[in-house]
PDB file as gemmi writes it, atoms N, CA and C in Angstrom:
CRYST1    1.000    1.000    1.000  90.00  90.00  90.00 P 1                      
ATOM      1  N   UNK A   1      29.631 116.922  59.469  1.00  0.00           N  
ATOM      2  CA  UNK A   1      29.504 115.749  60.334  1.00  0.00           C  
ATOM      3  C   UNK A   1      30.530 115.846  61.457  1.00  0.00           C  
ATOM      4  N   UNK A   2      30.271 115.185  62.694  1.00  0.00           N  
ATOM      5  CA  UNK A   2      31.005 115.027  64.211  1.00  0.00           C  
ATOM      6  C   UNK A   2      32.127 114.251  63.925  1.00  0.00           C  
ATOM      7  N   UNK A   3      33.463 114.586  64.003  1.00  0.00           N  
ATOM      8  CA  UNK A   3      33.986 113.528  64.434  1.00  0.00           C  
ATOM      9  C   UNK A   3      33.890 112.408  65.598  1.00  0.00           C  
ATOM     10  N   UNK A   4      34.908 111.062  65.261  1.00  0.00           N  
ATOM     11  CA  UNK A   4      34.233 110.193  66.796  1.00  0.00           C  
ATOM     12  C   UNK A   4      34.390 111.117  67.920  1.00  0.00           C  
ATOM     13  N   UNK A   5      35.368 111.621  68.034  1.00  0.00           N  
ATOM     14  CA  UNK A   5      36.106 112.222  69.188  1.00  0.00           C  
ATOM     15  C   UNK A   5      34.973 112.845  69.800  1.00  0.00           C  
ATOM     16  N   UNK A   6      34.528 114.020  68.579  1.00  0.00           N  
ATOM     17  CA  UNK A   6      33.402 114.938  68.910  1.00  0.00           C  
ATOM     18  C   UNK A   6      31.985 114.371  69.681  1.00  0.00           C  
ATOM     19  N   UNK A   7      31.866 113.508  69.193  1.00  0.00           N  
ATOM     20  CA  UNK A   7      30.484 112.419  69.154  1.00  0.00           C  
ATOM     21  C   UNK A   7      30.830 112.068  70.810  1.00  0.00           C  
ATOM     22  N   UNK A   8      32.174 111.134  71.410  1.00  0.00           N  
ATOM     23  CA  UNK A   8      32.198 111.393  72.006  1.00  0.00           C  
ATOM     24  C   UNK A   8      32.292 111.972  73.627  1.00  0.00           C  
ATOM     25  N   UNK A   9      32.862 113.245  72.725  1.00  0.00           N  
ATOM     26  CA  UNK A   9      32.720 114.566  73.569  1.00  0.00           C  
ATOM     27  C   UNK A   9      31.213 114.682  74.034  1.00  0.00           C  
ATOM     28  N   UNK A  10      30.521 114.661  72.972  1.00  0.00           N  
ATOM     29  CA  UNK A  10      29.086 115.229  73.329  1.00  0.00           C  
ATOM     30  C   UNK A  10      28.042 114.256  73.963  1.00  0.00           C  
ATOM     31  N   UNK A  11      28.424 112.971  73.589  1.00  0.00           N  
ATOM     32  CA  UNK A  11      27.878 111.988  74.877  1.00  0.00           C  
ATOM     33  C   UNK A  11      28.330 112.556  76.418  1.00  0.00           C  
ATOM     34  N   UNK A  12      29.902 112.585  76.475  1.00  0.00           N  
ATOM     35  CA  UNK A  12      29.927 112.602  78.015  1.00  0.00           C  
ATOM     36  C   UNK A  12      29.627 113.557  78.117  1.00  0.00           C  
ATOM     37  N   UNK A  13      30.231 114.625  78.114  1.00  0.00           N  
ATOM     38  CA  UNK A  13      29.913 116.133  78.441  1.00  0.00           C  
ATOM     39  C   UNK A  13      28.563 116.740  78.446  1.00  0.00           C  
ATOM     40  N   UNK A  14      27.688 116.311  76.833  1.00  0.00           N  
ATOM     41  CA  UNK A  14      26.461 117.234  77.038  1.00  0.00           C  
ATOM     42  C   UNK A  14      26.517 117.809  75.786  1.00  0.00           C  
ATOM     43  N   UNK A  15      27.459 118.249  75.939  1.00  0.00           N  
ATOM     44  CA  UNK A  15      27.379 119.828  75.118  1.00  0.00           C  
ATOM     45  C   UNK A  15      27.231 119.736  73.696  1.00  0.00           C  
ATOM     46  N   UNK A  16      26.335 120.577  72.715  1.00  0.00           N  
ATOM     47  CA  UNK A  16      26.762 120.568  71.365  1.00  0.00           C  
ATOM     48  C   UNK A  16      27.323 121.027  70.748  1.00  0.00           C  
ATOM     49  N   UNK A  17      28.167 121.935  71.020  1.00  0.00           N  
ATOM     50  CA  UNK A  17      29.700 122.624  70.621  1.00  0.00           C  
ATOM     51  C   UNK A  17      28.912 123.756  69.368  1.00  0.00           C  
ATOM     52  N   UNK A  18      27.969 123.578  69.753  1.00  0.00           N  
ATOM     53  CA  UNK A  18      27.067 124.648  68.589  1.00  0.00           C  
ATOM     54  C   UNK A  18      27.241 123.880  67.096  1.00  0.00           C  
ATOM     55  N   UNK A  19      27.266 123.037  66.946  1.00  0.00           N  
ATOM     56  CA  UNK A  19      27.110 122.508  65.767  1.00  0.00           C  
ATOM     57  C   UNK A  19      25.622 122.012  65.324  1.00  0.00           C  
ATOM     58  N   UNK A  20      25.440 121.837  63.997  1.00  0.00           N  
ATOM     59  CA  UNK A  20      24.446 120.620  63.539  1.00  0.00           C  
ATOM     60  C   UNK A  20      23.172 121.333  64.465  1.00  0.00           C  
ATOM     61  N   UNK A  21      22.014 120.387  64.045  1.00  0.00           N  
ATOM     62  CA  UNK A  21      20.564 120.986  64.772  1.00  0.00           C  
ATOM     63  C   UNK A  21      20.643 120.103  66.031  1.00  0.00           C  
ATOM     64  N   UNK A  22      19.675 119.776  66.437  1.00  0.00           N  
ATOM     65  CA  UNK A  22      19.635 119.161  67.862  1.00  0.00           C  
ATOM     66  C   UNK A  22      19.041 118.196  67.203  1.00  0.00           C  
ATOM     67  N   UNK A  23      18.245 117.631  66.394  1.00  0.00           N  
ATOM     68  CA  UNK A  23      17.691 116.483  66.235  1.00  0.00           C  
ATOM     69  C   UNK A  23      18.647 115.927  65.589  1.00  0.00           C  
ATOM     70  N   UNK A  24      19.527 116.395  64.724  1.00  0.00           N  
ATOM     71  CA  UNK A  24      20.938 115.469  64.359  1.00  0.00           C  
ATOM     72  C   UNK A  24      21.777 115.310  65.399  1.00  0.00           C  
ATOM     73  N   UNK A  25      22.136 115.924  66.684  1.00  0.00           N  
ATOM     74  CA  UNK A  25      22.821 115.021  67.813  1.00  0.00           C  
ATOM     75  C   UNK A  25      21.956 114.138  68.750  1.00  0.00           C  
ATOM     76  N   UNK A  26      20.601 114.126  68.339  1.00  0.00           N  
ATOM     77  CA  UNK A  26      19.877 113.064  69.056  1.00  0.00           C  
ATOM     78  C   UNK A  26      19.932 111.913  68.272  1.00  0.00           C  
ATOM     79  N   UNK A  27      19.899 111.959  67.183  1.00  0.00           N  
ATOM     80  CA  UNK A  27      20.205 110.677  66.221  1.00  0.00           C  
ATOM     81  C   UNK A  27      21.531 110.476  66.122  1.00  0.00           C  
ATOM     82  N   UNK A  28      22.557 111.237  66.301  1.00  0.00           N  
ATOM     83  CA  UNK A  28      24.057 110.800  66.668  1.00  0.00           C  
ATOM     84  C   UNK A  28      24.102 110.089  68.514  1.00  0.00           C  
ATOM     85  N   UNK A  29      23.241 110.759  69.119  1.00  0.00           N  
ATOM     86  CA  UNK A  29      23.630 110.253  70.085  1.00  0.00           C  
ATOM     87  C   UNK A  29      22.755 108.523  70.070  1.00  0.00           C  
ATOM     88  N   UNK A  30      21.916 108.719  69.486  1.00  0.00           N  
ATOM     89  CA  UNK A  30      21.332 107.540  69.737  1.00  0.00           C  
ATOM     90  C   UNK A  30      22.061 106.626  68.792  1.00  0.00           C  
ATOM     91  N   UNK A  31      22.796 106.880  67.954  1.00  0.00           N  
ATOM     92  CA  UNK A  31      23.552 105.869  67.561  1.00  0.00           C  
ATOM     93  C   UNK A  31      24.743 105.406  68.509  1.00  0.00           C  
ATOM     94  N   UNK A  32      25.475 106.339  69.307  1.00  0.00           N  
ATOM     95  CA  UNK A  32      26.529 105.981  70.374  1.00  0.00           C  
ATOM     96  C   UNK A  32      26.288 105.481  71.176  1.00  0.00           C  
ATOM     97  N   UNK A  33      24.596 105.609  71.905  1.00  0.00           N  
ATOM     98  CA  UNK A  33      24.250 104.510  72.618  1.00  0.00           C  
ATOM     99  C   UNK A  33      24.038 103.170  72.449  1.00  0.00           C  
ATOM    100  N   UNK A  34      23.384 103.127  70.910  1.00  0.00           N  
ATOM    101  CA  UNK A  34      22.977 101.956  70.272  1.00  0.00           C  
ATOM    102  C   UNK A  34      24.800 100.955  70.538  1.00  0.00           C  
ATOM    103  N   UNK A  35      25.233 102.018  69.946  1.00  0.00           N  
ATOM    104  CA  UNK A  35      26.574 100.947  69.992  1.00  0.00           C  
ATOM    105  C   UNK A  35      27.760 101.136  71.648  1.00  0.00           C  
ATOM    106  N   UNK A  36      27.440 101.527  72.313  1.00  0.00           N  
ATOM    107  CA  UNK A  36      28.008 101.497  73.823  1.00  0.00           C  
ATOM    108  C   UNK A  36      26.960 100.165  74.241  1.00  0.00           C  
ATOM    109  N   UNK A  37      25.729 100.018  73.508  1.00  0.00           N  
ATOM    110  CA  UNK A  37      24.843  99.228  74.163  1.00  0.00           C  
ATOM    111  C   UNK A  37      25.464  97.818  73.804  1.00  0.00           C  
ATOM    112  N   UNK A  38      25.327  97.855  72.272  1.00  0.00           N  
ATOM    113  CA  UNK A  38      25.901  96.494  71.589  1.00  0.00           C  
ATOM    114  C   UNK A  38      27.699  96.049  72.494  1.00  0.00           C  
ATOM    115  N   UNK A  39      28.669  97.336  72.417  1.00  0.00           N  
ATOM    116  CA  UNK A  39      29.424  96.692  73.442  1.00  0.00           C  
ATOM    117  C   UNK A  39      29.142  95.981  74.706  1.00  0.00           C  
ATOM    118  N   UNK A  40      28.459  96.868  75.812  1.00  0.00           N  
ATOM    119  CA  UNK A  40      28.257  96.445  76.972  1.00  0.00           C  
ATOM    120  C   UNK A  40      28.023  94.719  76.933  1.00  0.00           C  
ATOM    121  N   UNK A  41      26.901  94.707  75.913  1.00  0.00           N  
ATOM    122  CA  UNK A  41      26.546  93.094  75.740  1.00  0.00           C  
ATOM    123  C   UNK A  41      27.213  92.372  75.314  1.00  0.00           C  
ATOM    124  N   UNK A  42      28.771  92.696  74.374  1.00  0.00           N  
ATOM    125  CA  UNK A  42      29.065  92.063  74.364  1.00  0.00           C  
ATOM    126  C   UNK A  42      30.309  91.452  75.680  1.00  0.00           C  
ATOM    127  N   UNK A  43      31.124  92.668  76.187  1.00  0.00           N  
ATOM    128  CA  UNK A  43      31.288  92.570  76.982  1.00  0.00           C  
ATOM    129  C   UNK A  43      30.569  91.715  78.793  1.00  0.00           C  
ATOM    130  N   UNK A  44      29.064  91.888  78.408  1.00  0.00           N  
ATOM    131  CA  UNK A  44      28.714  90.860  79.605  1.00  0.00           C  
ATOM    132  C   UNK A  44      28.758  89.662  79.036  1.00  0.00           C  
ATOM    133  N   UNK A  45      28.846  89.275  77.996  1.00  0.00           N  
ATOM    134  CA  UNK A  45      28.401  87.925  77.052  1.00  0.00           C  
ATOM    135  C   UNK A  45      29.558  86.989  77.399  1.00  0.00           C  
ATOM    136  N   UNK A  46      30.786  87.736  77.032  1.00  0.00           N  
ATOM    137  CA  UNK A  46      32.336  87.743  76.894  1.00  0.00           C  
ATOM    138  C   UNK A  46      32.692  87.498  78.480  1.00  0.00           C  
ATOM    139  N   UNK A  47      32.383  87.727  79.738  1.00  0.00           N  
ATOM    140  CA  UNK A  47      32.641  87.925  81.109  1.00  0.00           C  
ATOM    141  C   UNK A  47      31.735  86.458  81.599  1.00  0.00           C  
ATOM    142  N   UNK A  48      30.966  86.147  81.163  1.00  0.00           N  
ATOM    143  CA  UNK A  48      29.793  85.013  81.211  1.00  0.00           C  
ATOM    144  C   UNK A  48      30.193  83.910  80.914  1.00  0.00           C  
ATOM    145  N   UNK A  49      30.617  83.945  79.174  1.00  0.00           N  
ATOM    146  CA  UNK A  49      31.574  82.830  78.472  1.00  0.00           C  
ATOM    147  C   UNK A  49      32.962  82.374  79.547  1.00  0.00           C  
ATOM    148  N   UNK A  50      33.418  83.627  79.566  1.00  0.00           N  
ATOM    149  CA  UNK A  50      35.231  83.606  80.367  1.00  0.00           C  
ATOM    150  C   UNK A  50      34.559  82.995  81.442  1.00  0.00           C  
ATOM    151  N   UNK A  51      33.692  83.051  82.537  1.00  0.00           N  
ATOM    152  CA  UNK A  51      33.220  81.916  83.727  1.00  0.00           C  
ATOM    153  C   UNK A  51      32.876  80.954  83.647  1.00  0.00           C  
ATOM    154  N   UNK A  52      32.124  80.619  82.596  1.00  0.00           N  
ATOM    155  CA  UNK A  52      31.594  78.851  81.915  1.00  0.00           C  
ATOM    156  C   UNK A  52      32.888  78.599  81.655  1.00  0.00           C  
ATOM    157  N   UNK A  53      34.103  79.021  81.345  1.00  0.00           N  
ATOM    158  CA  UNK A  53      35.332  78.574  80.978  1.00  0.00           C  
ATOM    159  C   UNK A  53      36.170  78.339  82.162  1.00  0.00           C  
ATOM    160  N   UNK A  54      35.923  78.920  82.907  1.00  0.00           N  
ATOM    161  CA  UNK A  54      36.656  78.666  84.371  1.00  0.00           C  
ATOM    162  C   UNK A  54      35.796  77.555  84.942  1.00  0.00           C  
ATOM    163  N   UNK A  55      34.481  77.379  84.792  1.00  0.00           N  
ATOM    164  CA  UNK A  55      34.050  76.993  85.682  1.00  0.00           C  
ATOM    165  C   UNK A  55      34.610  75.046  84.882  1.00  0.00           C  
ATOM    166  N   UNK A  56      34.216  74.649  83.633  1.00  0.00           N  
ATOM    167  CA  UNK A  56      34.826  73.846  82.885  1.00  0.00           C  
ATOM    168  C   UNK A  56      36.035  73.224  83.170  1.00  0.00           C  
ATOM    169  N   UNK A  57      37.089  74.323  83.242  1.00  0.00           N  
ATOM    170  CA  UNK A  57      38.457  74.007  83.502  1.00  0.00           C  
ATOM    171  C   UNK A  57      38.422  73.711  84.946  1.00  0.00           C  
ATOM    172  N   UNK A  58      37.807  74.043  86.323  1.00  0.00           N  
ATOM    173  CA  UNK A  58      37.763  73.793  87.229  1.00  0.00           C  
ATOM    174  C   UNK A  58      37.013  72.391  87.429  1.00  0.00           C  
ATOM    175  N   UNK A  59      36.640  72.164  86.945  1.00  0.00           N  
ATOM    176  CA  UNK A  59      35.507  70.691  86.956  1.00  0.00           C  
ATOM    177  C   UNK A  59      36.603  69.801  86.214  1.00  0.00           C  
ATOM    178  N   UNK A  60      36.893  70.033  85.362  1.00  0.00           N  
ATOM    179  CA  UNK A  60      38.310  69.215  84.768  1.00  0.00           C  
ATOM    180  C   UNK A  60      39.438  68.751  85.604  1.00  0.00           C  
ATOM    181  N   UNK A  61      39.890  70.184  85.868  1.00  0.00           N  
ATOM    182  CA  UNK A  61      40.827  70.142  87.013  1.00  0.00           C  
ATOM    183  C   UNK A  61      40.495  69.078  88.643  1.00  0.00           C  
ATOM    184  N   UNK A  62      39.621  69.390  89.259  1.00  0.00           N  
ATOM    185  CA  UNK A  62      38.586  68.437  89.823  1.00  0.00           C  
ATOM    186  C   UNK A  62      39.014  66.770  89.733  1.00  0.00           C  
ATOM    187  N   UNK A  63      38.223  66.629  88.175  1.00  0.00           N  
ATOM    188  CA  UNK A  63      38.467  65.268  87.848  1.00  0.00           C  
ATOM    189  C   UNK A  63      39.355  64.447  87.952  1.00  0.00           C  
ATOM    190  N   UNK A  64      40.763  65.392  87.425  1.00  0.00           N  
ATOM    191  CA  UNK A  64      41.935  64.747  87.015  1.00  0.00           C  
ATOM    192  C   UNK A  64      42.696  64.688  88.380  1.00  0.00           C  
ATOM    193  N   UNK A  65      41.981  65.464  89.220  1.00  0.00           N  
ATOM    194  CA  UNK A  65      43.132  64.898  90.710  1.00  0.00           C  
ATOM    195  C   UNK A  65      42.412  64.068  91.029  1.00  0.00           C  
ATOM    196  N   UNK A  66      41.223  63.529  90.992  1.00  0.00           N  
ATOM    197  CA  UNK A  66      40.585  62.338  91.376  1.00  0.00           C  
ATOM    198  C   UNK A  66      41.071  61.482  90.631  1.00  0.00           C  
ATOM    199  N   UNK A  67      41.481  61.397  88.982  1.00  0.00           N  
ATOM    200  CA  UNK A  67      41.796  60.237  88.788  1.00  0.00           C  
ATOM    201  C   UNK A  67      43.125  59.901  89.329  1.00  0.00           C  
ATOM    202  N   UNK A  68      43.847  60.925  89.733  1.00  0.00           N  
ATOM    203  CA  UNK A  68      45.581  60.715  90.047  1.00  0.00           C  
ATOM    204  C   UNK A  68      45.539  60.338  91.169  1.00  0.00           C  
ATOM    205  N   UNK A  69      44.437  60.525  92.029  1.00  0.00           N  
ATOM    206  CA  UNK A  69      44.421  59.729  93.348  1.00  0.00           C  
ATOM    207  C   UNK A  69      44.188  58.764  93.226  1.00  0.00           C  
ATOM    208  N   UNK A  70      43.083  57.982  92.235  1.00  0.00           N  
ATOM    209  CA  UNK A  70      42.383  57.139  92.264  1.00  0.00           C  
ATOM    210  C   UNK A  70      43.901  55.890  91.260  1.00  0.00           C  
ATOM    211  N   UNK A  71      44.386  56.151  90.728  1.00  0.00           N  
ATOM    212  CA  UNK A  71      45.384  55.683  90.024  1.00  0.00           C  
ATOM    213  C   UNK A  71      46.755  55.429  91.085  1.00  0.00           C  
ATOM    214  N   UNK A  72      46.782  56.226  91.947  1.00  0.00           N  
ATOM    215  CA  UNK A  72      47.713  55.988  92.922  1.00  0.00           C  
ATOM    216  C   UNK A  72      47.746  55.024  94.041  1.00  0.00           C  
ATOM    217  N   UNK A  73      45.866  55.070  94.247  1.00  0.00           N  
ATOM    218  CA  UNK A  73      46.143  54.009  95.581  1.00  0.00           C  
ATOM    219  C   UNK A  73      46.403  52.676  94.705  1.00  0.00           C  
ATOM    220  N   UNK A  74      45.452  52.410  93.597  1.00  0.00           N  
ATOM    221  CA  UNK A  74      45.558  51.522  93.090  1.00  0.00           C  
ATOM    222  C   UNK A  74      47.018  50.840  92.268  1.00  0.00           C  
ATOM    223  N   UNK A  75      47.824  51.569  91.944  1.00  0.00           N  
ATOM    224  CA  UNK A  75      49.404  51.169  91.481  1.00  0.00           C  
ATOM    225  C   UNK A  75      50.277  51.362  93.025  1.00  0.00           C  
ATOM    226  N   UNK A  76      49.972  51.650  94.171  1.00  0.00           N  
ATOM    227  CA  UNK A  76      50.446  51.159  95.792  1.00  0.00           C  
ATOM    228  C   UNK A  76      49.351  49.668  95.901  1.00  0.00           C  
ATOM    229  N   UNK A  77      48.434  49.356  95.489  1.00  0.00           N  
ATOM    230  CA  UNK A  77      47.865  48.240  95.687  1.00  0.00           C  
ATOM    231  C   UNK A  77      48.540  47.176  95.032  1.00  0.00           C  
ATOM    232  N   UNK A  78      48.782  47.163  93.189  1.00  0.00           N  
ATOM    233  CA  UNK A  78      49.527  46.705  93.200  1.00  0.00           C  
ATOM    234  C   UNK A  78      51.092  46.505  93.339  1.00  0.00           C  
ATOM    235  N   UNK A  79      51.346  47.241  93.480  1.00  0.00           N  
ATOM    236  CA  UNK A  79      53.026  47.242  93.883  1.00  0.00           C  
ATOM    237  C   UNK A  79      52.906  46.210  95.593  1.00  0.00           C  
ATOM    238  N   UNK A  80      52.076  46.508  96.263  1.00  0.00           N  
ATOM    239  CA  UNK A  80      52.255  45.358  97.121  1.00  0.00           C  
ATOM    240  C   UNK A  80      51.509  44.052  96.870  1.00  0.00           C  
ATOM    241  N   UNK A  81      50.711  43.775  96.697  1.00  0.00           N  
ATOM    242  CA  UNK A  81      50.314  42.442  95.577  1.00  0.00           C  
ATOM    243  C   UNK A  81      51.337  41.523  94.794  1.00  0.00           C  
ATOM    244  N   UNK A  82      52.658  42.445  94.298  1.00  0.00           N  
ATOM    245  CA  UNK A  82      53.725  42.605  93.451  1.00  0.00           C  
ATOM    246  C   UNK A  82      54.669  41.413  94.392  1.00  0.00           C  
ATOM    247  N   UNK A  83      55.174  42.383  95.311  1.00  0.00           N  
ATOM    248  CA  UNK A  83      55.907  41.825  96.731  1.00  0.00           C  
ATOM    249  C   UNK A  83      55.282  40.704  97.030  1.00  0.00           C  
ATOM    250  N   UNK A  84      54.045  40.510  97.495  1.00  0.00           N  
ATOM    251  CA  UNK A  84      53.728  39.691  98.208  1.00  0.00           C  
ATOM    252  C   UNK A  84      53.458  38.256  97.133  1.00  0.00           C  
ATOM    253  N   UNK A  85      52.964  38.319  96.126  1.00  0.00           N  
ATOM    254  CA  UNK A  85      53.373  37.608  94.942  1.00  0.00           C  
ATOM    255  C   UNK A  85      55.101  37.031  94.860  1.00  0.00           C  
ATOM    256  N   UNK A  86      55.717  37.718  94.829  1.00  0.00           N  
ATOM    257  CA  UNK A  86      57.391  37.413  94.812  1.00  0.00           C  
ATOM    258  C   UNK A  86      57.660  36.412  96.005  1.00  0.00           C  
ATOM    259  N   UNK A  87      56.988  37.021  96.839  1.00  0.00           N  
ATOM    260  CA  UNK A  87      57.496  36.652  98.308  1.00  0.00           C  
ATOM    261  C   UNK A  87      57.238  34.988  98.016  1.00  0.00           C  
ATOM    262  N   UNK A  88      55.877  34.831  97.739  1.00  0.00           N  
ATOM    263  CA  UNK A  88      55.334  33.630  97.393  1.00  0.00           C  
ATOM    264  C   UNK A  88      55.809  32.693  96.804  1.00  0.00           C  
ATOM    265  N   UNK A  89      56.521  33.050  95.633  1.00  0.00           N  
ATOM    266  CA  UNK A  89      57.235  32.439  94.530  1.00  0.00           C  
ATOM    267  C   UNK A  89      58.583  32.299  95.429  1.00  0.00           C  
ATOM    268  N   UNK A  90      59.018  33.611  96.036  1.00  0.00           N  
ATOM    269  CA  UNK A  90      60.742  32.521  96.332  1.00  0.00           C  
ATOM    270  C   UNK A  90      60.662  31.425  97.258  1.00  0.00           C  
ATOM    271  N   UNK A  91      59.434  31.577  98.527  1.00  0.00           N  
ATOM    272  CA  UNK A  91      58.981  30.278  99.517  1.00  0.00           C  
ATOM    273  C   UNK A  91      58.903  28.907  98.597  1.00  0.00           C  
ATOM    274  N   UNK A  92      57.674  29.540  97.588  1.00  0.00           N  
ATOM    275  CA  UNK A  92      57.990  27.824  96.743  1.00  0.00           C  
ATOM    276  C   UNK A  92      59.464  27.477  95.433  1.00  0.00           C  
ATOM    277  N   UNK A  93      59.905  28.028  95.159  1.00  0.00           N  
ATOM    278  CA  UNK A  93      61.112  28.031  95.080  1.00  0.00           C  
ATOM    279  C   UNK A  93      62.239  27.031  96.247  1.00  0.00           C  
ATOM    280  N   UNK A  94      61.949  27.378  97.263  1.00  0.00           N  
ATOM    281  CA  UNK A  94      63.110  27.204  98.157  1.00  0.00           C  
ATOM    282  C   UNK A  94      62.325  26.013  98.741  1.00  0.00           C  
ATOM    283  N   UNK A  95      60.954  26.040  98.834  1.00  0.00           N  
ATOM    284  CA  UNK A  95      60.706  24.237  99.140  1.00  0.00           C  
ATOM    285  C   UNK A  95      61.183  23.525  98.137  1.00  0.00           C  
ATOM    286  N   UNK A  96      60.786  23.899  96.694  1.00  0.00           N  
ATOM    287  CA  UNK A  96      61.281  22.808  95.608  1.00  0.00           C  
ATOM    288  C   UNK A  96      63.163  22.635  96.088  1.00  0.00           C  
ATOM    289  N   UNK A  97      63.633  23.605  96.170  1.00  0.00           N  
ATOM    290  CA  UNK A  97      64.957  23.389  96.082  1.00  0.00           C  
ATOM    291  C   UNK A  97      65.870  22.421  97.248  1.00  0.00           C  
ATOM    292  N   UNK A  98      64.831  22.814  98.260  1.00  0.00           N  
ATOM    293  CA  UNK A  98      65.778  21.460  99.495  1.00  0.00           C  
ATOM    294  C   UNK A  98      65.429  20.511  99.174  1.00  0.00           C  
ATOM    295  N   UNK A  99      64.192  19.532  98.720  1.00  0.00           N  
ATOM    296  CA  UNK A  99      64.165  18.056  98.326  1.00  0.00           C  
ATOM    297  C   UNK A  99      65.229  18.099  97.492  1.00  0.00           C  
ATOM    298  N   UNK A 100      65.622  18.806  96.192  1.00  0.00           N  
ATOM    299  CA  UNK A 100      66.573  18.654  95.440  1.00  0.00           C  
ATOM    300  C   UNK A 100      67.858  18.292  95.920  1.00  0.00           C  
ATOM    301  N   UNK A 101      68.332  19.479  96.587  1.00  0.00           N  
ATOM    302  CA  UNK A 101      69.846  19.341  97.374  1.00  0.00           C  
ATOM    303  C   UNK A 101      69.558  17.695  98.167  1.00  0.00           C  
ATOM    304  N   UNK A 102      68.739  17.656  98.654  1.00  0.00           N  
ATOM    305  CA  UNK A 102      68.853  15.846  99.572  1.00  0.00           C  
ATOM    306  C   UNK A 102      69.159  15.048  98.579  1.00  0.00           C  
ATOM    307  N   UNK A 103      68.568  14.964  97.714  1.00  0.00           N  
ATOM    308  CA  UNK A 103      68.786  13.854  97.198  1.00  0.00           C  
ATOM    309  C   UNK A 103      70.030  14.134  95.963  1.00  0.00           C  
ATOM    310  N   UNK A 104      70.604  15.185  95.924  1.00  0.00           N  
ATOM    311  CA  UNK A 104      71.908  15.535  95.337  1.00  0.00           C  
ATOM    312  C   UNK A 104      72.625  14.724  96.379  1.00  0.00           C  
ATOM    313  N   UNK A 105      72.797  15.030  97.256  1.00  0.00           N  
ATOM    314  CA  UNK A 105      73.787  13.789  98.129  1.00  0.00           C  
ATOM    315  C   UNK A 105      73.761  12.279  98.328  1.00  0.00           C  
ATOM    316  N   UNK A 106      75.137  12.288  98.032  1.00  0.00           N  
ATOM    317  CA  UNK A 106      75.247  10.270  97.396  1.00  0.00           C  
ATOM    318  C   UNK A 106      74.925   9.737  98.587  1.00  0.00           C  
ATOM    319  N   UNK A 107      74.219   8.731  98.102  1.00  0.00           N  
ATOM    320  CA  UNK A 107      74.161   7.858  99.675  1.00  0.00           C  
ATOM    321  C   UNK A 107      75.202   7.125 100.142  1.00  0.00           C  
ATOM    322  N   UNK A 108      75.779   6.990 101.423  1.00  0.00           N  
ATOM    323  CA  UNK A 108      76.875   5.848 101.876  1.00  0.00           C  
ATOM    324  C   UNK A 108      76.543   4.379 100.973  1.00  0.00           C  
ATOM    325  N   UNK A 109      77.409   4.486 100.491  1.00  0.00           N  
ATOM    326  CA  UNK A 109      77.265   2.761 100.052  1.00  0.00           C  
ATOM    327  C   UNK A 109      78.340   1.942 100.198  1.00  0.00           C  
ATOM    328  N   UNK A 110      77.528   0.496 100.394  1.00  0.00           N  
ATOM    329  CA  UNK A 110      78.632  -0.622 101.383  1.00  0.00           C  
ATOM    330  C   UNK A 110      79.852  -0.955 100.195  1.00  0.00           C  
ATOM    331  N   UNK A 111      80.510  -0.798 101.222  1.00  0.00           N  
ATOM    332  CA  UNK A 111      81.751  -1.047 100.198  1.00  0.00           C  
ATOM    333  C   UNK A 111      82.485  -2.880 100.554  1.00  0.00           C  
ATOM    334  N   UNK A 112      83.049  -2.763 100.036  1.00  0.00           N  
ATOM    335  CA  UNK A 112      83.528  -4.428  99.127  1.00  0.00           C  
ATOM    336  C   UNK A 112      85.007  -4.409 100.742  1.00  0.00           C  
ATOM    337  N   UNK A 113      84.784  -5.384 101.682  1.00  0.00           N  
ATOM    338  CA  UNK A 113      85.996  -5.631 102.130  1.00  0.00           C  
ATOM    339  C   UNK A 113      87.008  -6.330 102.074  1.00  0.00           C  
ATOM    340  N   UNK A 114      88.273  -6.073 101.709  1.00  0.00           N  
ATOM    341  CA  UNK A 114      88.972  -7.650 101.380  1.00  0.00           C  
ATOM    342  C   UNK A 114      88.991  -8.780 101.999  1.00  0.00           C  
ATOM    343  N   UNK A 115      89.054  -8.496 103.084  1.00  0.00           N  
ATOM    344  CA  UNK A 115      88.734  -9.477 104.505  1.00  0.00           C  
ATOM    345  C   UNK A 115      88.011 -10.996 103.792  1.00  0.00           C  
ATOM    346  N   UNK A 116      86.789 -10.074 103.129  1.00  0.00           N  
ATOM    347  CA  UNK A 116      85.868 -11.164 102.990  1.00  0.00           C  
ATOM    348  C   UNK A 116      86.033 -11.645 101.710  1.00  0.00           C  
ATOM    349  N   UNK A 117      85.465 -13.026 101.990  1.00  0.00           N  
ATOM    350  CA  UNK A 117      85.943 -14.770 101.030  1.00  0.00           C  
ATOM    351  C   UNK A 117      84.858 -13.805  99.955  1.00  0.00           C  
ATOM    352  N   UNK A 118      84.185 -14.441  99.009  1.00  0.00           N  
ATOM    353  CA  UNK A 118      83.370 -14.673  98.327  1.00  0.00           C  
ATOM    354  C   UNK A 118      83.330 -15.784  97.597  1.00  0.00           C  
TER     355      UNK A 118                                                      
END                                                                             
């Protein structure tokens, strides 16, 4: 029997190194094709898969900067909503607070003169 090496040798080359009959390196060779064949396929199978995998991860990839955009305008939307909310609250704040201060201050009141009888 051929070693692989031999086997092949005698695929690429040709040659039968004078061994064995010729119908036993046609059935050796047709087994090296059989299985160069089964590689090839798997190899295109494998090259096919690896692009549905890129192509996946690229569609992913895709997505997720859309959502990071889409997440961004919207947390700048609210962050000013935020402000303008605040803003709101210290205006009414500071109306409530001046009626307060007024009427924190005592009113003048008439005071008692000795002058006068009662």
């Amino acid at each position: 029997s051929m070693s692989l090496e031999d086997l092949l040798n005698d695929a690429v080359l040709g040659s039968h190194g004078g061994r064995g009959k010729r119908k036993t390196h046609h059935l050796e060779e047709q087994f090296l094709d059989k299985a160069t064949l089964q590689k090839q396929r798997r190899m295109i199978k494998n090259r096919e898969s690896a692009a549905r995998s890129r192509e996946r991860k690229q569609a992913y990839t895709v997505e997720l900067e859309t959502l990071v955009t889409h997440l961004e305008e919207e947390n700048a939307q609210l962050l000013m909503e935020e402000v303008d909310r605040r803003r709101q609250r210290y205006n009414q704040l500071m109306e409530c607070l001046i009626p307060v201060e007024e009427k924190r201050k005592p009113r003048e009141m008439l005071r008692r003169v000795n002058s006068a009888q009662w």
